[in-house]
LUMSE-891694 format. One record per residue (C-alpha): x, y, z; residue in one letter. Coordinates in nm, 4 decimals. Example, Ala and Ser with C-alpha at 12.3 -4.5 7.8 and 13.67 -1.06 7.14 Angstrom:
% residues 2
<pt><x>1.2300</x><y>-0.4500</y><z>0.7800</z><r>A</r></pt>
<pt><x>1.3670</x><y>-0.1060</y><z>0.7140</z><r>S</r></pt>
This chain:
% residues 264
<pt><x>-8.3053</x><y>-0.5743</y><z>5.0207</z><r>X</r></pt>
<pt><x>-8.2953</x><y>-0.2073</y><z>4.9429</z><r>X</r></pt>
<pt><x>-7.9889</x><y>0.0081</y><z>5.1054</z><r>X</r></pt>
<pt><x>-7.8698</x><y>0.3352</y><z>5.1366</z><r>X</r></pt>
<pt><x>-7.5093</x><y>0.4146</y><z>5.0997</z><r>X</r></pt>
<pt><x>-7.3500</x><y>0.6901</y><z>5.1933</z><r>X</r></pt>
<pt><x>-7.0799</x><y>0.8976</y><z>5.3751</z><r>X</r></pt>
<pt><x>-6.8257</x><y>1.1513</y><z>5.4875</z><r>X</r></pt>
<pt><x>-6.5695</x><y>1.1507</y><z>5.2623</z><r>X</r></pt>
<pt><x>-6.7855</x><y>1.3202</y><z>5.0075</z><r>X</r></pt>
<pt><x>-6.9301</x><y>1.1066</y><z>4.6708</z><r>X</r></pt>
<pt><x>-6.6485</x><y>1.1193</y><z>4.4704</z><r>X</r></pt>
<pt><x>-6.4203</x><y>0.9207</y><z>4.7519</z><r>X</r></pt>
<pt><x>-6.2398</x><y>0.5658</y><z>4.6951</z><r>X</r></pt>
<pt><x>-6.3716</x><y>0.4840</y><z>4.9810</z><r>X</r></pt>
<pt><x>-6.7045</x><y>0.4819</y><z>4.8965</z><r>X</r></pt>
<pt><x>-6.7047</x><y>0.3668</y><z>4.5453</z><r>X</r></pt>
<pt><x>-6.5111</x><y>0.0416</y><z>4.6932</z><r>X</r></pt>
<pt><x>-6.7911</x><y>0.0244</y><z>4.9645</z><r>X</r></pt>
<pt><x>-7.0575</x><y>0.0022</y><z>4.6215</z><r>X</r></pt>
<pt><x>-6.8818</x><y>-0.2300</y><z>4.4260</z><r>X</r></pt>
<pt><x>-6.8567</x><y>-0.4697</y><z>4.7361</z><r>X</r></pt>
<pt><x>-7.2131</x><y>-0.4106</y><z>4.8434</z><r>X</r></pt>
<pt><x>-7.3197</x><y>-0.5019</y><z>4.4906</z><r>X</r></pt>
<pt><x>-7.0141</x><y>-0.7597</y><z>4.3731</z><r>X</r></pt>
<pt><x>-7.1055</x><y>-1.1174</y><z>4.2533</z><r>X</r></pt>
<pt><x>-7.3563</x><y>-1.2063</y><z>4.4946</z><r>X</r></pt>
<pt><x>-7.5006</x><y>-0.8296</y><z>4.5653</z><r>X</r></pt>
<pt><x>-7.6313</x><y>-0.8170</y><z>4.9185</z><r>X</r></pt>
<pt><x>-7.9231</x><y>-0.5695</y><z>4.7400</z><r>X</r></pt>
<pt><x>-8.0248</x><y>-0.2746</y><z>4.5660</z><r>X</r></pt>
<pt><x>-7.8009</x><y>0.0074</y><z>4.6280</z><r>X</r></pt>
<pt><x>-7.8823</x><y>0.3569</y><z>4.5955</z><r>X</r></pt>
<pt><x>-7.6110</x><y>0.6572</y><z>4.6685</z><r>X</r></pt>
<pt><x>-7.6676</x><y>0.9461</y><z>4.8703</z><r>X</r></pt>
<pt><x>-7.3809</x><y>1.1394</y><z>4.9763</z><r>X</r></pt>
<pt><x>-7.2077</x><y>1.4158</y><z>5.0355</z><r>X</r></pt>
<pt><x>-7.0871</x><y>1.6828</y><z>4.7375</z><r>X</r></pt>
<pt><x>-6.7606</x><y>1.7584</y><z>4.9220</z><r>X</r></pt>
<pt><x>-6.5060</x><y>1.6040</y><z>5.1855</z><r>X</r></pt>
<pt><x>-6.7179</x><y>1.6476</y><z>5.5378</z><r>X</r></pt>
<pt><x>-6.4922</x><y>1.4442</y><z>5.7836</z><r>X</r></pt>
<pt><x>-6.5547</x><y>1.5166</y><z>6.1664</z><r>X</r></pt>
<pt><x>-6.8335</x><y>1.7310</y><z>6.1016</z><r>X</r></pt>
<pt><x>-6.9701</x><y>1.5347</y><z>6.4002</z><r>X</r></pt>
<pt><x>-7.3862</x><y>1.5565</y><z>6.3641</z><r>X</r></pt>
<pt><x>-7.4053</x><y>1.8843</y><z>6.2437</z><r>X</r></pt>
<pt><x>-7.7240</x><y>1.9523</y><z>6.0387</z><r>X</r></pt>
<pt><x>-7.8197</x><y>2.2477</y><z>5.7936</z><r>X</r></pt>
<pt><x>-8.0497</x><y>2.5032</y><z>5.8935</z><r>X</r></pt>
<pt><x>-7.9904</x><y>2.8849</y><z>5.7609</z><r>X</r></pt>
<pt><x>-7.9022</x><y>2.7414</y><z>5.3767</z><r>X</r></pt>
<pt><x>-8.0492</x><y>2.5417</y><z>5.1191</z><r>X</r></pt>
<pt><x>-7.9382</x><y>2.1944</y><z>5.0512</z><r>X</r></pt>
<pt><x>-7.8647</x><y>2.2090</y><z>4.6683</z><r>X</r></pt>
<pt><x>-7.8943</x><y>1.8193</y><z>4.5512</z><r>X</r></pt>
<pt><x>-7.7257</x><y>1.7201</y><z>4.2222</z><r>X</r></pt>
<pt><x>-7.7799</x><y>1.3857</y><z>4.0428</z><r>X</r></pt>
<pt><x>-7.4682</x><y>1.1736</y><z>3.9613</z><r>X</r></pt>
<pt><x>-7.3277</x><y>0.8573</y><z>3.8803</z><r>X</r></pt>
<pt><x>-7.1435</x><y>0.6419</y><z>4.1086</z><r>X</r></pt>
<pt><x>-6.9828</x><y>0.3308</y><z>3.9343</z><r>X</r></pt>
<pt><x>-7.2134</x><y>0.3887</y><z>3.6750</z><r>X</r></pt>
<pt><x>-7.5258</x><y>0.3675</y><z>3.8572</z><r>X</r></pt>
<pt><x>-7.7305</x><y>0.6913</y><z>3.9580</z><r>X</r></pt>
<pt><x>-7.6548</x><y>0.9151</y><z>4.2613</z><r>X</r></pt>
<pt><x>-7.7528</x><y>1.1667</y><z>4.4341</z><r>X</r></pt>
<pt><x>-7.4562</x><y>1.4105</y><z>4.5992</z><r>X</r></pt>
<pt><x>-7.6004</x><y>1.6794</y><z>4.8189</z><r>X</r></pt>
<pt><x>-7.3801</x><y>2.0231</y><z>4.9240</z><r>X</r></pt>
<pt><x>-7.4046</x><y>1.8957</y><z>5.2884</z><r>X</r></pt>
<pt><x>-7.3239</x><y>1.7662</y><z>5.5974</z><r>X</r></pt>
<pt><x>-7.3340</x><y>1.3328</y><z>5.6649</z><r>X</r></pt>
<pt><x>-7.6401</x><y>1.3664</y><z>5.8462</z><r>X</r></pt>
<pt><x>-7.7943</x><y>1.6188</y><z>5.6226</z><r>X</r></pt>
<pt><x>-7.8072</x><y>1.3242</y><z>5.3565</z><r>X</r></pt>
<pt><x>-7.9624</x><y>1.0748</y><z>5.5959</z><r>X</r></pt>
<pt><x>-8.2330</x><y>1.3294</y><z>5.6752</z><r>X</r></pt>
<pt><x>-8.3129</x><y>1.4481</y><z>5.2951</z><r>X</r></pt>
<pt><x>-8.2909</x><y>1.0891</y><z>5.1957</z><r>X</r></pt>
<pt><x>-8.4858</x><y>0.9445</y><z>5.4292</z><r>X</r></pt>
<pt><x>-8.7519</x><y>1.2324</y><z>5.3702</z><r>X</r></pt>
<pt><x>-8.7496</x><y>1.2767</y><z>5.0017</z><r>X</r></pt>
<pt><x>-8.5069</x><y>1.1246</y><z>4.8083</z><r>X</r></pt>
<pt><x>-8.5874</x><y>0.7721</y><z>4.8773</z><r>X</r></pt>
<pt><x>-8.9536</x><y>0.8432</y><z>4.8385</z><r>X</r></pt>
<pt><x>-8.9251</x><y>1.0017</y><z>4.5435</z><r>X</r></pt>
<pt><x>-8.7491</x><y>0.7246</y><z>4.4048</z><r>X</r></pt>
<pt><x>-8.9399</x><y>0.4484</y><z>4.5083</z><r>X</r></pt>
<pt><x>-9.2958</x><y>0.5431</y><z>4.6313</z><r>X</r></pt>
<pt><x>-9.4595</x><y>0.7564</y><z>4.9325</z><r>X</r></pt>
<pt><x>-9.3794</x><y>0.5559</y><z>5.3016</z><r>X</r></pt>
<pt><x>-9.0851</x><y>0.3396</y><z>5.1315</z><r>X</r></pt>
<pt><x>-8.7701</x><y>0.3524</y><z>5.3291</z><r>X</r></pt>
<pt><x>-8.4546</x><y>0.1294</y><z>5.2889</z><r>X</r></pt>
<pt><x>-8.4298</x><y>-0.1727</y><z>5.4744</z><r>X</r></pt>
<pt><x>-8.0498</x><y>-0.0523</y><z>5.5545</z><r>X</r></pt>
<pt><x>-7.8220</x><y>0.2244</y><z>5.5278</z><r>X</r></pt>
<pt><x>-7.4655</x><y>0.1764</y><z>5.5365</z><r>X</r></pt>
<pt><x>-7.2434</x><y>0.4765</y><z>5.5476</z><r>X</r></pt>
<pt><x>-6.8531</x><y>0.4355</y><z>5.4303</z><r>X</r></pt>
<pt><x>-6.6662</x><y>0.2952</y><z>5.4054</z><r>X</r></pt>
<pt><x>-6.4518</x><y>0.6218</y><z>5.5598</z><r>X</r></pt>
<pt><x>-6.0928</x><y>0.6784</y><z>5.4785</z><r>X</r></pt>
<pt><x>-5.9481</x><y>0.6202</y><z>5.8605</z><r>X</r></pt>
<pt><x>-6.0885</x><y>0.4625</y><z>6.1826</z><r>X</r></pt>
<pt><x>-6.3579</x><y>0.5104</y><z>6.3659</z><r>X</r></pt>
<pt><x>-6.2831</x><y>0.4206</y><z>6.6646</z><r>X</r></pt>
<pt><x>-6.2521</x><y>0.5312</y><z>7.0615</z><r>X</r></pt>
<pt><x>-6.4316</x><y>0.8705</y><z>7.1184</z><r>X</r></pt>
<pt><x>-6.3679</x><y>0.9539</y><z>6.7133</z><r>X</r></pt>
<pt><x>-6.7273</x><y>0.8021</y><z>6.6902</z><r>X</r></pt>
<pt><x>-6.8160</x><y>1.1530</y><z>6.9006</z><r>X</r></pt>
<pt><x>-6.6536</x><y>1.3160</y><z>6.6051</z><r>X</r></pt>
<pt><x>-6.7083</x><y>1.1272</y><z>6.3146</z><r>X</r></pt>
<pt><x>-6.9888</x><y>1.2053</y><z>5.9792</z><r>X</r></pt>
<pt><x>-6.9250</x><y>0.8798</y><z>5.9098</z><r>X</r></pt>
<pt><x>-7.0956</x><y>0.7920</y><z>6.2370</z><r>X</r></pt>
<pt><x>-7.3202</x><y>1.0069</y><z>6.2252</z><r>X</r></pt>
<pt><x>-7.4850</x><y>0.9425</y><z>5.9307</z><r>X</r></pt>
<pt><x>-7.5370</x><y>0.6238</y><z>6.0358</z><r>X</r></pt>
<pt><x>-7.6825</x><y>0.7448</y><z>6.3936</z><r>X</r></pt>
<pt><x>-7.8975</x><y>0.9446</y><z>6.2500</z><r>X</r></pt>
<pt><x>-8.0097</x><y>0.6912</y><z>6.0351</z><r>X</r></pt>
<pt><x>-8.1125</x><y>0.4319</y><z>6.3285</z><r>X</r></pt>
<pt><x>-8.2600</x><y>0.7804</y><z>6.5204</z><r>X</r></pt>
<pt><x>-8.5222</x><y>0.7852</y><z>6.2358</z><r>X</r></pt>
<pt><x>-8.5940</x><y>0.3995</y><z>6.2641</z><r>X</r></pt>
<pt><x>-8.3532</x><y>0.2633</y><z>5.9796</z><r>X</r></pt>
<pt><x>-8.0937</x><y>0.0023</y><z>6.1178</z><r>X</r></pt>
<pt><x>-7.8029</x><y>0.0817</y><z>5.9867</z><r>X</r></pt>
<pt><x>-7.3860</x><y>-0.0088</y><z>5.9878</z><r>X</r></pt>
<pt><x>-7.1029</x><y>0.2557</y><z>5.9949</z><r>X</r></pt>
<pt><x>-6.7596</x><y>0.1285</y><z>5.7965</z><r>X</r></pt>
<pt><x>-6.4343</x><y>0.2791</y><z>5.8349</z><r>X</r></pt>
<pt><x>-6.0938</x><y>0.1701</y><z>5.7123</z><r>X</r></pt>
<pt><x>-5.7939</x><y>0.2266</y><z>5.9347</z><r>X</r></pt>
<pt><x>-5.5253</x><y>0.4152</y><z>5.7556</z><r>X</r></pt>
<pt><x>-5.1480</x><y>0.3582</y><z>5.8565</z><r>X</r></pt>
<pt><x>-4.9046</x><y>0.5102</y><z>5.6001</z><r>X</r></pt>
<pt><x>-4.9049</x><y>0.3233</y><z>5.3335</z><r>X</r></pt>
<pt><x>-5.1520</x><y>0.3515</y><z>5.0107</z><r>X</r></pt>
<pt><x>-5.4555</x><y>0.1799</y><z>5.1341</z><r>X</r></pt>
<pt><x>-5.6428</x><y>-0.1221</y><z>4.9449</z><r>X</r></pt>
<pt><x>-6.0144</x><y>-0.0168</y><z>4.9496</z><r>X</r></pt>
<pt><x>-6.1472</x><y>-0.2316</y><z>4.7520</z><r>X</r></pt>
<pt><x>-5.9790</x><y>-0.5021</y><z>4.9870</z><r>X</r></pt>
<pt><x>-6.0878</x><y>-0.3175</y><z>5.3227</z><r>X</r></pt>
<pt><x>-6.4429</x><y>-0.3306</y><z>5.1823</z><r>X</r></pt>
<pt><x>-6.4534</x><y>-0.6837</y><z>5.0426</z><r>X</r></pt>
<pt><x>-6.3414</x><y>-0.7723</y><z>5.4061</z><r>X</r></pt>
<pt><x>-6.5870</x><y>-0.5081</y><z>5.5226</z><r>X</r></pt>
<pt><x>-6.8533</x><y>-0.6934</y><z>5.3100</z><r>X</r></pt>
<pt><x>-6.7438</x><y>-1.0339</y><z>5.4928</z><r>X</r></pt>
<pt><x>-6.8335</x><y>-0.8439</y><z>5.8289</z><r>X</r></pt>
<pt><x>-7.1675</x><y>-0.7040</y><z>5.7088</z><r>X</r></pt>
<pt><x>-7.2598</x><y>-1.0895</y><z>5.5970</z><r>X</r></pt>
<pt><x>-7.2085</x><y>-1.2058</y><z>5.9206</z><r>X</r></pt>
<pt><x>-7.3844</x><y>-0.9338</y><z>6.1184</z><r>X</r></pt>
<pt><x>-7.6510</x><y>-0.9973</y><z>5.8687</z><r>X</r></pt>
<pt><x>-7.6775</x><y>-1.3894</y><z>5.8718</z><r>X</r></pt>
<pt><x>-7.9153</x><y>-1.3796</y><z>6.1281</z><r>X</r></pt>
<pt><x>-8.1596</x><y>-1.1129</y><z>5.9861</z><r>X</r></pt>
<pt><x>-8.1707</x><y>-0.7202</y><z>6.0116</z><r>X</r></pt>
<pt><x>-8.0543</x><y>-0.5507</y><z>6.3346</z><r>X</r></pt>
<pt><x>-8.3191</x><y>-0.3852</y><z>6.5221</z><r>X</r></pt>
<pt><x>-8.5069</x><y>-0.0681</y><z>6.3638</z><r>X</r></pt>
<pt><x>-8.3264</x><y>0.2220</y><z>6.5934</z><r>X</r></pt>
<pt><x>-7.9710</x><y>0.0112</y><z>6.6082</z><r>X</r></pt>
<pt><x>-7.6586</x><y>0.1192</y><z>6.4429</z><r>X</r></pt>
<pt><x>-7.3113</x><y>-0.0406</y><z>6.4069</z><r>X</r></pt>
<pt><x>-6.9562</x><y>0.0206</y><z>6.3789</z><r>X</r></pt>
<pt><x>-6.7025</x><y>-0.1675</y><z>6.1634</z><r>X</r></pt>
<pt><x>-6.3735</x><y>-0.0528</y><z>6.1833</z><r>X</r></pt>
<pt><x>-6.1313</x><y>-0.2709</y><z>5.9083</z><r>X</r></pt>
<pt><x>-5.7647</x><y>-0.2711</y><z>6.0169</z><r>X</r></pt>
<pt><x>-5.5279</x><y>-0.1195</y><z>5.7872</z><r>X</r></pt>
<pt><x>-5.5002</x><y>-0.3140</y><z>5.4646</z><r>X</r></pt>
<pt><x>-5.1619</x><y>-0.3704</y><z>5.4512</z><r>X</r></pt>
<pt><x>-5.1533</x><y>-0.5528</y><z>5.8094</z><r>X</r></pt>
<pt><x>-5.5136</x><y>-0.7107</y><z>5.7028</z><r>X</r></pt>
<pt><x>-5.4759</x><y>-1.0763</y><z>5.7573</z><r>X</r></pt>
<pt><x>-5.6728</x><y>-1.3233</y><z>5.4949</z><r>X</r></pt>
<pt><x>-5.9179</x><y>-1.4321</y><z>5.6898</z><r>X</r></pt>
<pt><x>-5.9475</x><y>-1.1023</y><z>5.9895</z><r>X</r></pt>
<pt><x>-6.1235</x><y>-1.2280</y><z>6.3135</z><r>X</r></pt>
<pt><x>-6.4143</x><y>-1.0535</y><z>6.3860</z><r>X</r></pt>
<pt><x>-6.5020</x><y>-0.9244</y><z>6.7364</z><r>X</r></pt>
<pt><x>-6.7660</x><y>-0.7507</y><z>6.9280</z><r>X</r></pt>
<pt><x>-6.6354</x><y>-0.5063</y><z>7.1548</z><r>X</r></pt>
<pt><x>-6.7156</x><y>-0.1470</y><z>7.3525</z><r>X</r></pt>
<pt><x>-6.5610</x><y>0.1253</y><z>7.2230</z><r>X</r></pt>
<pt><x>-6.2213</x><y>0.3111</y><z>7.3835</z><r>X</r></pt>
<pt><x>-6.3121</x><y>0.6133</y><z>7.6036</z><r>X</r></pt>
<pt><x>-5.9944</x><y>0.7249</y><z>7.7019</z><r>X</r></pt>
<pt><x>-5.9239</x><y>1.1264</y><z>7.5412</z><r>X</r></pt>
<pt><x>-5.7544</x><y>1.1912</y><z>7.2641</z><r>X</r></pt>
<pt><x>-5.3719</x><y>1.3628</y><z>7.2938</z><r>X</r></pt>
<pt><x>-5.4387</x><y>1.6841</y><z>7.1365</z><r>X</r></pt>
<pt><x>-5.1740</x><y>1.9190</y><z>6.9587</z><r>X</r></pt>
<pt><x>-5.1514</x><y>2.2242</y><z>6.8242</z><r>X</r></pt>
<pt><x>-4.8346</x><y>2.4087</y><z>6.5719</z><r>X</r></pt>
<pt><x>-4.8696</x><y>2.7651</y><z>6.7007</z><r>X</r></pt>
<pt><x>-4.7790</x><y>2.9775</y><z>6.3816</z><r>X</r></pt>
<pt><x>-4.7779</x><y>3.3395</y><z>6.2687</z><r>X</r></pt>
<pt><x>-4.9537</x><y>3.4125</y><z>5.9489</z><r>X</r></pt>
<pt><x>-4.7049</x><y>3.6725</y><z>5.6645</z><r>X</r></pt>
<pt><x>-4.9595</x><y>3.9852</y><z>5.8024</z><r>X</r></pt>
<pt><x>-4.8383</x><y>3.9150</y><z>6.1544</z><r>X</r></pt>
<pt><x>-5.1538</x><y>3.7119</y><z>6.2674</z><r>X</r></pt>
<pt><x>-5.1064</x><y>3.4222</y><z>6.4862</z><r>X</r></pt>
<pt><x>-5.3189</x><y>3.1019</y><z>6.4242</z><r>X</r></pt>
<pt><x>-5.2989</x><y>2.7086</y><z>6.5576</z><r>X</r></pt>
<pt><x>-5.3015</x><y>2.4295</y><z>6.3292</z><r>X</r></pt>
<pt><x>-5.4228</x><y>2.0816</y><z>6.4344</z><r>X</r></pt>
<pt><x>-5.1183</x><y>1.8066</y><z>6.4628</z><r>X</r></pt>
<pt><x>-5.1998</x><y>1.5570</y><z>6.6649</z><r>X</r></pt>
<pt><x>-5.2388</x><y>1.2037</y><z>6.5814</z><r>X</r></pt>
<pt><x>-5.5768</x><y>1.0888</y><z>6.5548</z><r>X</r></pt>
<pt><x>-5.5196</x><y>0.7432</y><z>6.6946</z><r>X</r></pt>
<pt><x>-5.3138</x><y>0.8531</y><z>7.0024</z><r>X</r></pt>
<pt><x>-5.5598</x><y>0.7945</y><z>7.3113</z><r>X</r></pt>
<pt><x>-5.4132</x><y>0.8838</y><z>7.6554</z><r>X</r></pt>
<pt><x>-5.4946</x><y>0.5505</y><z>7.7041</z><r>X</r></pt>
<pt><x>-5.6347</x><y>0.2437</y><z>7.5415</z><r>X</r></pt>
<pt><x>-5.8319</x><y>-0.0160</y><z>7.7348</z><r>X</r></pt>
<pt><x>-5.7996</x><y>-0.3698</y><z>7.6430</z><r>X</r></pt>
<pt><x>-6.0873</x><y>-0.5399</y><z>7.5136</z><r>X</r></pt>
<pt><x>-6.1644</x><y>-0.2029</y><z>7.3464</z><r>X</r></pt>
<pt><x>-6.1949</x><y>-0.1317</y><z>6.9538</z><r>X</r></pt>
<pt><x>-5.8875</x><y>0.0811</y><z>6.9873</z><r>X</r></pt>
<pt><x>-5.7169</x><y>-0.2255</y><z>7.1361</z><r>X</r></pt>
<pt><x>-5.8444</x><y>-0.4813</y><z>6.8867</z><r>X</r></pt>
<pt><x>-5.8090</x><y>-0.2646</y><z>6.5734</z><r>X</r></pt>
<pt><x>-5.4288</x><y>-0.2304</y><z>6.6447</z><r>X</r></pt>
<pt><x>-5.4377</x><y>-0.6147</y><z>6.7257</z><r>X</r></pt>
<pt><x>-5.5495</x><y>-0.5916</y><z>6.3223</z><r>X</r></pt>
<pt><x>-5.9025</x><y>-0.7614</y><z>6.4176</z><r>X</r></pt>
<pt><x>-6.2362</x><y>-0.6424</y><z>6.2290</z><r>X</r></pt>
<pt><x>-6.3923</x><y>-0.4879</y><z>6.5497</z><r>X</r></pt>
<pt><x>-6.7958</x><y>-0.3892</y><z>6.5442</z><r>X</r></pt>
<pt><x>-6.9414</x><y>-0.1753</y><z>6.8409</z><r>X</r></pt>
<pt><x>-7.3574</x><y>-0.1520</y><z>6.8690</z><r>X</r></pt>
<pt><x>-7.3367</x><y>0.2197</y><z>6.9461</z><r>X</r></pt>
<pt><x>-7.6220</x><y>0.4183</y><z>7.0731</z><r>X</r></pt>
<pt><x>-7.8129</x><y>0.7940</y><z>7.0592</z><r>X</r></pt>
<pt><x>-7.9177</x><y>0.8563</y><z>7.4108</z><r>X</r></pt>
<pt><x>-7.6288</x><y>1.0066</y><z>7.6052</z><r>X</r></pt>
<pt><x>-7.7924</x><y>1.0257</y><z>7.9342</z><r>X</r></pt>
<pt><x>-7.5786</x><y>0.8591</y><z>8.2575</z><r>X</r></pt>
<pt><x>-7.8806</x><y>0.6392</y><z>8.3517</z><r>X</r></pt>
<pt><x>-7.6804</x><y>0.5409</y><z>8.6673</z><r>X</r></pt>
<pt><x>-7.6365</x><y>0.8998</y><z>8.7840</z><r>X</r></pt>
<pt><x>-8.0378</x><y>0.9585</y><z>8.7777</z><r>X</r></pt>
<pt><x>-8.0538</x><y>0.8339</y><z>9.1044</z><r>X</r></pt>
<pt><x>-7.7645</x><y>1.0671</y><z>9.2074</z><r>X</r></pt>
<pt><x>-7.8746</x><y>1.4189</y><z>9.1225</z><r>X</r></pt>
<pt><x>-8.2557</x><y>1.3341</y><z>9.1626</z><r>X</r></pt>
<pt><x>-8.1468</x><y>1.2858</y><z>9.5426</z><r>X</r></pt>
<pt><x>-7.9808</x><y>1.5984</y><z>9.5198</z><r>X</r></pt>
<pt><x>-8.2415</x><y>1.8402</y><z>9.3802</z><r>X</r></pt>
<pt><x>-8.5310</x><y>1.6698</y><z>9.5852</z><r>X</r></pt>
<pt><x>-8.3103</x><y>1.7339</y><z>9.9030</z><r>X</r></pt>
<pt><x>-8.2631</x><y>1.3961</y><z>10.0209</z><r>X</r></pt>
């Protein structure tokens, strides 16, 4: 097997290099190659690059060659997908997986919305790659990445016992925070939280007299958490996975508005 790894955090993240060494460990899962961001692009969302060029610059990730692009998440899916794998390994070859992480804090509830992480991994299963988005819950203390992604690793195994997931699927892992990680984690299939996020903003005044907002609210703190819900079963310190999907359209509310514009 052949995979793509990459990220948000930017190449030269913990997060990542514990996501390579696990992907690769004693009993490597396959052939990793490294495409990720040059700097720190957390909730960039699925922005892509247009109006500049997307300077690539070969590196070395654990000692094996990489590729960090000056980019967005999705950006590196793209040029990866489109050149950078091919030149690597022949014309029409693509990996058989991507995995993007393993991201330093969860992914979970409507973060995905917000999350490179995520994205990368979206955009990976848009363009017919399956693909599995990792993310490491943070809670305070100094986190254990290389023992989120050996867990993270366990999860993957699993998903992957029974073959490949389909060609346009993507998943979420979300690892609970490694100092509440139990030894063996259960792992559990669930929808993701939809309840808002509790926004807040410091309002301060800059030395020149200018007033700005800065961003300080938690980014776990829902206005509500469902149970059942990766939000729920995170914080219940279970290894949650959510299939997620690209197409945001309300396919039960087609029936609604059609009736409205046609008059009925």
């Amino acid at each position: 097997m052949r995979i793509l790894l990459t990220n948000d955090d930017g190449i030269h993240a913990p997060g990542i290099a514990a996501m390579h060494r696990a992907l690769l460990g004693d009993d490597p899962l396959g052939e990793v190659y490294t495409v990720a961001p040059l700097t720190v692009q957390s909730a960039t969302s699925h922005g892509v690059t247009f109006h500049q060029p997307l300077m690539s610059r070969p590196t070395r990730l654990n000692d094996q060659e990489a590729m960090a692009v000056d980019g967005r998440p999705a950006d590196c899916t793209k040029l990866a997908l489109t050149n950078l794998w091919p030149e690597r390994y022949g014309e029409g070859s693509r990996p058989d997986l991507v995995v993007s992480g393993m991201n330093a804090g969860a992914n979970c509830g409507i973060n995905v919305l917000y999350s490179g992480t995520v994205a990368a991994a979206l955009e990976a299963a848009f363009l017919g790659v399956p693909s599995i988005a990792v993310s490491l819950h943070l809670d305070g203390s100094r986190p254990d990445y290389d023992r989120g992604a050996r867990a993270a690793r366990v999860a993957i195994d699993r998903l992957l016992a029974g073959g490949l997931p389909a060609q346009h699927e993507a998943l979420s892992i979300n690892i609970p925070a490694t100092e509440h990680l139990p030894e063996e984690p259960e792992l559990i299939v669930c929808p993701m939280n939809t309840h808002a996020l509790v926004d807040r903003y410091e309002r301060r005044v800059s030395p020149s007299g200018d007033i700005y907002y800065w961003a300080a609210g938690h980014g776990l703190d829902f206005r509500g958490t469902d149970e059942g819900t990766d939000v729920h079963e995170l914080f219940e310190r279970k290894v949650t996975v959510t299939p997620l999907a690209y197409d945001l359209t309300r396919h039960d509310r087609l029936g609604f508005w059609r009736e409205r514009v046609n008059g009925a």
